[in-house]
Structures are given as structure tokens and as C-alpha cells.
N, C-alpha and C positions, 0 to 999 in steps of 0.2 A: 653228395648230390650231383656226381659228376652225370648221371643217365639224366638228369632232369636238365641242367646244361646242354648233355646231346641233343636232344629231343624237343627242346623249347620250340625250335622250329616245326616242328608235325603237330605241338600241340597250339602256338598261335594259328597255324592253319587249319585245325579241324575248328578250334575255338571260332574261329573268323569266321568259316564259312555257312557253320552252323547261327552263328550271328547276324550274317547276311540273310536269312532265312527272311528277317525281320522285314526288310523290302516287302513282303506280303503284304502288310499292313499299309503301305502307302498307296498299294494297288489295290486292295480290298480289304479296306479300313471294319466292315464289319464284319466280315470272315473270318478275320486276326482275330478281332475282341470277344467274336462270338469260341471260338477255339482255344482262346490263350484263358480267359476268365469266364466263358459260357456265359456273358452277358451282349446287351447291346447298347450301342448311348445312339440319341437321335440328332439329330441337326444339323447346319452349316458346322456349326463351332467345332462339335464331335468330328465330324469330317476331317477339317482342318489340325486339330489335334493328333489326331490318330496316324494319320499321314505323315505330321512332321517326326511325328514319334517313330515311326516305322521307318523311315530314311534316318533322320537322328544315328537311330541302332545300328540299321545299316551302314551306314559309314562309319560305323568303330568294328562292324566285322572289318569293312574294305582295308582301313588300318591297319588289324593284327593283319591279316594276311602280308599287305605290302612290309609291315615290320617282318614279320617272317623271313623273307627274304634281302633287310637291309638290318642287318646286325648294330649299325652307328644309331638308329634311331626307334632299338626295342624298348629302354629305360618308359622313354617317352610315352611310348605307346602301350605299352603293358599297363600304365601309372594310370592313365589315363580310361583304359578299357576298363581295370580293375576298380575303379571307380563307379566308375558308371554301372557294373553290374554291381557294386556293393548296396549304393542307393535304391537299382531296382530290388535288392531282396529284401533290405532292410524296410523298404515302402510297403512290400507284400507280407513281410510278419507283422509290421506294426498297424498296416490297417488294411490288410486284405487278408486273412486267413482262411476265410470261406472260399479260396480261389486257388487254394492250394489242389483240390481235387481235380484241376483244370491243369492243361500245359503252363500254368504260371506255375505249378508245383513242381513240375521237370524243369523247368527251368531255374528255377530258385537251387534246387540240387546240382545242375550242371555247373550252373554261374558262380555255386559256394564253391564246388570243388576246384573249376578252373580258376578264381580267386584267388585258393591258397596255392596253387600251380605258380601261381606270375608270382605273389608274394615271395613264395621261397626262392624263385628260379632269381628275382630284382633282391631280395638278402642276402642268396649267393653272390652273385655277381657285386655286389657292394663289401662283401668280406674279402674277394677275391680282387679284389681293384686296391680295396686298403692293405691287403697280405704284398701288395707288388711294389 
């Protein structure tokens, strides 16, 4: 897995920036929801929701990215990211399937694959720490 080692770095920064994307949502909380899941929610509450959700996200792109470039605090941040998109897919199969036809379906597919990206690259790097 020595290319996923190389590369870890281009791929927290494509992952991150694409992650950043999520910022939308805190700017146009129903443009996001209307796009991501092709629905709408109404009220203050939805407002507020949708907003901290879309910052929330946002700052675990702004993360992988800074991790990108400081190698001391990838574990962390990878652990952390990878979490966070686990919950979102695992929320979206277990009660949202009907939303898969929507950008939550692209998303569930990028967020699975970059997943197992950080999982293997945070297995290596724990084989290769224990080998030393």
C-alpha cells in the first residue's frame, strides 16, 4: 500500500475540499436539502439545523485539508473524518433510501470509498509504526 501512503495527501485534499462543499448548506440551508435529498423542511428550527450541519461538515473538510499538510496530526483527523462520513451513510441506508436518487447517493458512494481510503491508509500506518 506504499501509492496509498504517497498519495494520502491529494486524497485528504480532494476529500476535504469536496467536503467543504458543505459550507452551502449553512449559506443556503434549503438549496443544500433541496439538492442533497430533493426535499425541504420548513421553520426557524430547520434553519438552524441545517446551517450547523453544513458548517459542522465544513469543518471536518477544513481539517482533512489542514491534516493534508501536517502529517503529526493525520491519525486524528482521518479517525475523526471517517467517522463522521460513516454515520452519515450508515443514517442514509438505515432511514433514508429514497434519497439515494439525490446527491445523498453520490455522496454515500464517495464518503464509502474515501472511508475505506483513510481506514487502510490509518491500518497501514499502524502496521508500519508496530513493524518499527
Amino acid at each position: 500500500m506504499t501509492w496509498l501512503a504517497a498519495g494520502i495527501k491529494w486524497i485528504m485534499l480532494v476529500s476535504g475540499v469536496l467536503t467543504c462543499t458543505m459550507f452551502h448548506a449553512a449559506i443556503s440551508p434549503q438549496a443544500a436539502l433541496g439538492s442533497m435529498f430533493g426535499e425541504a423542511l420548513d421553520g426557524a428550527v430547520a434553519e438552524i439545523v441545517v446551517r450547523s450541519w453544513g458548517t459542522l461538515i465544513g469543518l471536518v473538510g477544513l481539517m482533512l485539508i489542514y491534516g493534508a499538510f501536517r502529517p503529526p496530526v493525520r491519525s486524528l483527523v482521518l479517525t475523526v473524518a471517517g467517522a463522521s462520513k460513516l454515520v452519515f451513510i450508515g443514517l442514509v441506508l438505515a432511514h433514508g433510501r429514497q434519497y439515494l436518487g439525490h446527491q445523498a447517493g453520490v455522496a454515500v458512494v464517495v464518503d464509502g470509498v474515501v472511508v475505506l481510503l483513510f481506514a487502510a491508509h490509518l491500518l497501514g500506518a499502524r502496521k508500519h509504526a508496530g513493524a518499527s
